[in-house]
C-alpha positions as CSV (number, residue, x, y, z in Angstrom):
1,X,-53.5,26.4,208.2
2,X,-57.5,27.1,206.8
3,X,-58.8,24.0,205.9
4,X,-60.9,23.4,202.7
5,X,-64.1,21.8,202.7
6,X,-63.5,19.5,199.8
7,X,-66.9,18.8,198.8
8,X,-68.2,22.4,199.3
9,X,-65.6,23.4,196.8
10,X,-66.7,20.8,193.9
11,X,-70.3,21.4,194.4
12,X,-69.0,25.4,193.8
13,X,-67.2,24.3,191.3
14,X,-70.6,22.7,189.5
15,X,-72.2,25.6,190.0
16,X,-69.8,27.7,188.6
17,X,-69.2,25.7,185.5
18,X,-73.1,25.6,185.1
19,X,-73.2,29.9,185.7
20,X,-70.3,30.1,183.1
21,X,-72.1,28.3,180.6
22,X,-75.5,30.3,181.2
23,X,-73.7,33.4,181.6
24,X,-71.8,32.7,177.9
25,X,-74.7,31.4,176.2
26,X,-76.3,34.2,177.3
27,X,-74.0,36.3,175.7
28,X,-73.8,34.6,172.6
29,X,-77.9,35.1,172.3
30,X,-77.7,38.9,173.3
31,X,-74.9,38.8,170.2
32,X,-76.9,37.1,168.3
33,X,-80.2,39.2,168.7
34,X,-78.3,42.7,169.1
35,X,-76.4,41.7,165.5
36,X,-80.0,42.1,163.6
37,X,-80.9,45.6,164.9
38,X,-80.0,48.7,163.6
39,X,-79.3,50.0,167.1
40,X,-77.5,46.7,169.1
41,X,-76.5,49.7,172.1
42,X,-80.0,48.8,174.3
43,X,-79.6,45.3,173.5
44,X,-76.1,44.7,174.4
45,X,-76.7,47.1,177.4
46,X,-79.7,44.9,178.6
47,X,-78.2,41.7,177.5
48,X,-74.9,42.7,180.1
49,X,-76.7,44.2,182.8
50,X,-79.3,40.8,183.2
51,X,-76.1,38.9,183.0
52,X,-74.0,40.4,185.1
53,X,-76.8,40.6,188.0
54,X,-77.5,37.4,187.6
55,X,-74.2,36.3,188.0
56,X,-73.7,38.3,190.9
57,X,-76.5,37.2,192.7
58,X,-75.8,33.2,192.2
59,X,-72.5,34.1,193.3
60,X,-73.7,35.8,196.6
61,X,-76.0,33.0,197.3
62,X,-73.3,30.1,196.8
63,X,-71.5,32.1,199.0
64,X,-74.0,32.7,202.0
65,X,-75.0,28.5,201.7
66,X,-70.8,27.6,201.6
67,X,-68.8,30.1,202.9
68,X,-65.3,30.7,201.9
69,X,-64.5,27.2,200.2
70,X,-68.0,26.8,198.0
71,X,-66.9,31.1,196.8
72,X,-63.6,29.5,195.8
73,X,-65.0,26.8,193.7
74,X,-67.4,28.7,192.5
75,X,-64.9,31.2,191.1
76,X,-62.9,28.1,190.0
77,X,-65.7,27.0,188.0
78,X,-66.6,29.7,185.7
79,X,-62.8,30.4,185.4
80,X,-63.0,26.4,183.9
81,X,-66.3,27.5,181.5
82,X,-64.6,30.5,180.4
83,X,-61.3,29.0,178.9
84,X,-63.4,25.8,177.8
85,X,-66.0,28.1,175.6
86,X,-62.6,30.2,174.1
87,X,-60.9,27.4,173.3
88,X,-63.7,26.3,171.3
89,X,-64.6,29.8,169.6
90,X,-60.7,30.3,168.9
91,X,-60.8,27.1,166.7
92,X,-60.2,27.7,163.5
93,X,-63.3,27.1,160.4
94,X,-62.8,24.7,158.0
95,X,-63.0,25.9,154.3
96,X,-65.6,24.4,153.9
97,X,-67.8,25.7,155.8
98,X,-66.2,29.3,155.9
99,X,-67.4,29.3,151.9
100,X,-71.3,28.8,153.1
101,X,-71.0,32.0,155.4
């Protein structure tokens, strides 16, 4: 049986949470700048590219400091951001403030 290095995985799981925040706020400001061009293609091409390499590269550092079990948690972690941050787009706008957009 491969044994898990408990706290390796939560500290990858911080560190994934943290990456999947980053890496979704980052996306909402590419949206959010690409929306007020008249060409959004470069921005939303640069905007994916920085985060996607960014990403990447945190990954393949958490994994050359943890190994195996910090890789998991890490993976774990942006997993968690990622159905935290659509749960909280998905909710629906209250009429009241759907009228003021």
């Amino acid at each position: 049986m491969i044994g898990l290095d408990w706290a390796l995985t939560g500290l990858g799981a911080f560190l994934g949470v943290l990456a999947g925040a980053a890496f979704f706020a980052g996306l909402a400001w590419g949206m959010r700048i690409a929306l007020r061009r008249a060409r959004p293609a470069p921005v939303l091409l640069l905007s994916a590219g920085l985060r996607i390499a960014t990403l990447l590269a945190v990954g393949y550092w958490v994994a050359g400091q943890g190994g195996t079990s910090m890789l998991l948690g890490f993976a774990g972690g942006f997993l968690v951001a990622r159905v935290c941050i659509l749960v909280l787009a998905r909710r629906p706008v209250p009429e009241e403030a759907a009228r003021w957009n």
